[in-house]
C-alpha positions in Angstrom: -16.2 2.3 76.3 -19.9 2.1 76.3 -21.5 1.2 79.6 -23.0 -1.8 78.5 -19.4 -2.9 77.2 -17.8 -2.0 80.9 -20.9 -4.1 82.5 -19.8 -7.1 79.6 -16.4 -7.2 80.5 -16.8 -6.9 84.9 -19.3 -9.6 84.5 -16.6 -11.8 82.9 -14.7 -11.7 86.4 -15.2 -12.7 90.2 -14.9 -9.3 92.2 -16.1 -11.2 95.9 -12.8 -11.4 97.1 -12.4 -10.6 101.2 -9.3 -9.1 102.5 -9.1 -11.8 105.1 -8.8 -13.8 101.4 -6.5 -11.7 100.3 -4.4 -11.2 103.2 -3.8 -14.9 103.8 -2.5 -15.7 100.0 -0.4 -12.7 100.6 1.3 -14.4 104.1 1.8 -17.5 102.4 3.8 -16.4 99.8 5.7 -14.0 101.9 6.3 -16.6 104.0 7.1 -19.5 101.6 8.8 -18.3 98.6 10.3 -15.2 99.4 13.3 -16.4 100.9 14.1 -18.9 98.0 14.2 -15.4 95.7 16.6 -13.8 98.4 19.7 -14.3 95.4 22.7 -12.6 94.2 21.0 -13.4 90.3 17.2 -11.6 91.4 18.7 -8.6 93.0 20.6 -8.3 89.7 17.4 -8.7 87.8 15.8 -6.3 90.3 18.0 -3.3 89.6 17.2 -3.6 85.7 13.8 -3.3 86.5 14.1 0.3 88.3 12.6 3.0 87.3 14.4 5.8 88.8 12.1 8.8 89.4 12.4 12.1 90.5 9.0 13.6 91.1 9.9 16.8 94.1 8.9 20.4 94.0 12.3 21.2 94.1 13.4 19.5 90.8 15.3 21.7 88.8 17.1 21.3 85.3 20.0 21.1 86.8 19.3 18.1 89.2 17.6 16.1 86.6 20.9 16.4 84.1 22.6 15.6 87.2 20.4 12.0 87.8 20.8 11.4 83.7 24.7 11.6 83.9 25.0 9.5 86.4 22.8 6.7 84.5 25.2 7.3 81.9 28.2 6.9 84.2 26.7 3.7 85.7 26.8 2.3 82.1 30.5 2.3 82.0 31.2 2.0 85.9 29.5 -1.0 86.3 29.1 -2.8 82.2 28.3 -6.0 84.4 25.4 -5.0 85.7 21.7 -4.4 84.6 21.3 -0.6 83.9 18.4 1.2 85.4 15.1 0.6 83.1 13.7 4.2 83.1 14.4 7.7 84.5 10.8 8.7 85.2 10.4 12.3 85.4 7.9 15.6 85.0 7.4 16.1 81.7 8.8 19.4 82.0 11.9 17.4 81.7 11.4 15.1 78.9 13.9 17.0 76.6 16.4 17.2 78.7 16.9 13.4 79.9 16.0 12.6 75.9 18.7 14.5 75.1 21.6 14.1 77.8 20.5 9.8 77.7 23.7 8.4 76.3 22.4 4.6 77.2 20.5 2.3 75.1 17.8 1.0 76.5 17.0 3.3 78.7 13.4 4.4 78.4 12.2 8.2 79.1 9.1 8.0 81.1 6.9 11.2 81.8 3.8 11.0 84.4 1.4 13.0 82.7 -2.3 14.3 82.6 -2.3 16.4 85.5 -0.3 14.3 88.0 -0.7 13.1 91.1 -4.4 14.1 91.5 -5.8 13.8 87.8 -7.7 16.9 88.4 -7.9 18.8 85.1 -10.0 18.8 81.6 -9.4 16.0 79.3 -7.8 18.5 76.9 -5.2 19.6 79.5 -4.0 16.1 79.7 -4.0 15.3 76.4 -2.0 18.5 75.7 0.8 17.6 78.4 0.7 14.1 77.1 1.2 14.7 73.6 3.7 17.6 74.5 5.7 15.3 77.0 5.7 12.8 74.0 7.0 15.4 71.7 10.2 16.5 74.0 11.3 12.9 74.0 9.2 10.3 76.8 9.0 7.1 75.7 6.7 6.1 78.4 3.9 8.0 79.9 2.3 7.6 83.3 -1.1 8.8 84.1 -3.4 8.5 86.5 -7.1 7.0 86.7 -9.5 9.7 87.5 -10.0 8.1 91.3 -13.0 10.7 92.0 -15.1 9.2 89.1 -14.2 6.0 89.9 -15.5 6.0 93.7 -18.7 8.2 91.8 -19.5 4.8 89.7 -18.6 7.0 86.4 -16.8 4.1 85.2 -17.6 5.3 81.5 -15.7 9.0 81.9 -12.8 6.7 83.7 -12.0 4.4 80.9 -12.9 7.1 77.9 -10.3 9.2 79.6 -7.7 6.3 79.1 -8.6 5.6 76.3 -8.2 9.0 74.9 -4.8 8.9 76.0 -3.9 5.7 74.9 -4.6 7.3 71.5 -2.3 10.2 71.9 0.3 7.9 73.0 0.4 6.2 70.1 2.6 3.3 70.0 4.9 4.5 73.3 4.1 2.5 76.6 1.6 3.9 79.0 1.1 3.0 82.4 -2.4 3.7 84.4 -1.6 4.4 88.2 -4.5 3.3 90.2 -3.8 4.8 93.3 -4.8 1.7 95.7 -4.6 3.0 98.7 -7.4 4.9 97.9 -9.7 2.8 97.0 -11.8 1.1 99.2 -11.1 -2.6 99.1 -9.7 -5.2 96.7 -13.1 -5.9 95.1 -12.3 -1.8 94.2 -8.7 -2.8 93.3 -9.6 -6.3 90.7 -12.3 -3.5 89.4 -10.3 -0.5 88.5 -7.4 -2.8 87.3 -9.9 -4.2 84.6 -11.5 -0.9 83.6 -7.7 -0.1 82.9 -6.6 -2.7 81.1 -9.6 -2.8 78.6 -9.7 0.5 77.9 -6.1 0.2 76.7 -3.1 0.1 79.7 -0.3 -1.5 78.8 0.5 -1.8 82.4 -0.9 -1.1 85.7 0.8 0.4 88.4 0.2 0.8 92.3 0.0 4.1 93.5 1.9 7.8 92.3 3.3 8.4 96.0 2.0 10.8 96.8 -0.7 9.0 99.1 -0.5 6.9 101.8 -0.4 3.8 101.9 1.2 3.8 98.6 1.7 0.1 97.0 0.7 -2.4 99.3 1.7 -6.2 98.7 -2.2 -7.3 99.2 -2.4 -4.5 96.2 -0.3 -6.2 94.3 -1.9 -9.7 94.4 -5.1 -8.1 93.7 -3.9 -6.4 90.5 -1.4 -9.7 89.0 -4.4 -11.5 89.7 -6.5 -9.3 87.7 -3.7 -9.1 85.0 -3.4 -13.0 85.1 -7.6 -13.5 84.3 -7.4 -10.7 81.7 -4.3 -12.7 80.0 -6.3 -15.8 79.9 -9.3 -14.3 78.2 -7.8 -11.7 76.0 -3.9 -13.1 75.3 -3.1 -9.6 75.7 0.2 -9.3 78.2 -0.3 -6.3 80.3 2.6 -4.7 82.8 2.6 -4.3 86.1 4.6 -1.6 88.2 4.5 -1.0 91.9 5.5 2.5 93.4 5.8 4.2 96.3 7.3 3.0 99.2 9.6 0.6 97.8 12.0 1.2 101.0 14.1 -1.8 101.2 15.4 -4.8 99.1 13.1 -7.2 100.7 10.1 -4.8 100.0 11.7 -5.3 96.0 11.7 -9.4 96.6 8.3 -9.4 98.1 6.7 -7.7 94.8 8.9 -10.1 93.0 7.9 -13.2 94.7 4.2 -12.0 93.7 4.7 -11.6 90.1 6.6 -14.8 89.8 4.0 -16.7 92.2 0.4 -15.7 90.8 2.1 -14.5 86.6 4.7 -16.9 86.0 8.3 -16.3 84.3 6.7 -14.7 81.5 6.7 -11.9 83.1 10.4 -11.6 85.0 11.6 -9.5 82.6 12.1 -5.7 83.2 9.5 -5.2 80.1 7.1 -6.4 81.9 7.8 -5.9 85.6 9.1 -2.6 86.8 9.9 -1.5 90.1 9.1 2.6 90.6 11.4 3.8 93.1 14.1 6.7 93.9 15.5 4.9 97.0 16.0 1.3 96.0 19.0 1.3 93.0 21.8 2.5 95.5 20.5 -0.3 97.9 20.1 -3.0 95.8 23.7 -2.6 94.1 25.3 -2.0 97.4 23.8 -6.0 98.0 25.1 -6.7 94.5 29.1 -5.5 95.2 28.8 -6.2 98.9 29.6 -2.9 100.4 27.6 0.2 100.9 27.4 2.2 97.5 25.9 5.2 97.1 25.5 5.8 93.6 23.3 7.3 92.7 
């Protein structure tokens, strides 16, 4: 994107929003619909919007085959319930869950383009992309390029995305702002519409890796962003909050925001997903009433 076309499209929205703003919409909702979404039917929902991920230093082949069979073993243990709605992984590992996934529907997601930090060449991310694509993901994460973005180099920010929108083709990809990096939610409505114009098909919270990681004042920012962009564009775009998912009401309180400020449309686990390693054993052990440790 041209400079003059990022300028257009900012221009289009209102990016003077306080965090006093912010922070009081947030409370509300918190404190007025979250309990009516405290369900047996949303934590159900919930668990078919997990992405589980595995993102340590120490994953081997052998853990990742590990997680995968036990996807496959939830299938049949539990035919009731929602399956997981990705195993998110390095893409070192694409072939491996693409090959050992006995479950449809299941989507194989690969953060890519020199994750968590983004640092690398264009070419380097493109290559890991398209190779992670080639072994099998069906979904790629990546991450905006949060140094040019706090330099103003909006232009190098979204031609990165776009040039990796292109390599992914038709398969999902997800941009990773990193919010809790950025410096406030006018920086947050911002990088969430340089991302979806330059071709996201969802946005997502945070990789983490830093701290704070998704923040519900975050996620206002960015459905709000995703609602305006909707209006004027009819183009649907994702949203995904990671990192630091802990609990089951952390999981209602993203929820409650999506269904408060986007609307049904978008409870579905297409369109909402929830990236987390911790929260699938706790959300089923709500579900069957007794601590489970699943997975």
């Amino acid at each position: 994107m041209e400079q003059s076309k990022i300028d257009q499209a900012l221009s289009q929205y209102n990016l003077n929003i306080s965090e006093a703003e912010v922070a009081a919409a947030v409370k509300k909702i918190i404190e007025e619909k979250v309990p009516e979404n405290d369900t047996l039917e949303v934590k159900k929902f919930l668990m078919g919007s997990v992405e589980l991920t595995t993102l340590k230093t120490t994953d081997s082949e052998e853990s990742v085959l590990a997680l995968t069979e036990k996807v496959n073993k939830f299938y049949h243990a539990y035919h009731d319930l929602p399956h997981v709605a990705t195993i998110c992984v390095y893409p070192c590992f694409a072939e491996i869950v693409s090959q050992s996934l006995e479950v449809d529907g299941v989507e194989v997601a690969c953060v890519s383009g020199s994750f968590p930090s983004s640092q690398a060449v264009l070419e380097v991310k493109v290559a890991e992309t398209a190779l992670a694509i080639k072994d099998g993901a069906t979904e790629i994460d990546i991450v905006m390029s949060v140094g040019k973005y706090l330099s103003g180099d909006y232009e190098t920010v979204c031609d990165e995305i776009q040039e990796l929108k292109c390599v992914c083709g038709d398969k999902k990809m997800k941009v990773i702002l990193e919010t809790g990096l950025l410096p406030s939610p006018t920086d947050i409505k911002r990088a969430s519409i340089l991302a979806m114009y330059a071709g996201a098909d969802y946005i997502k919270t945070s990789t983490g890796k830093e701290k704070p990681a998704a923040t519900p004042e975050a996620a206002y920012v960015m459905c709000q962003a995703i609602k305006e962009y909707y209006e004027k564009t009819g183009i649907q775009i994702g949203f995904k909050p990671a990192g630091g998912l802990n609990t089951v009401h952390d999981a209602l309180v993203y929820y409650t925001i999506v269904k408060e400020v986007l609307g049904e449309q978008w409870l579905t686990n297409q369109w909402l997903r929830l990236g987390t390693s911790r929260l699938a054993n706790l959300l089923l052990s709500e579900v069957v009433g007794e601590e489970t440790k699943f997975f």
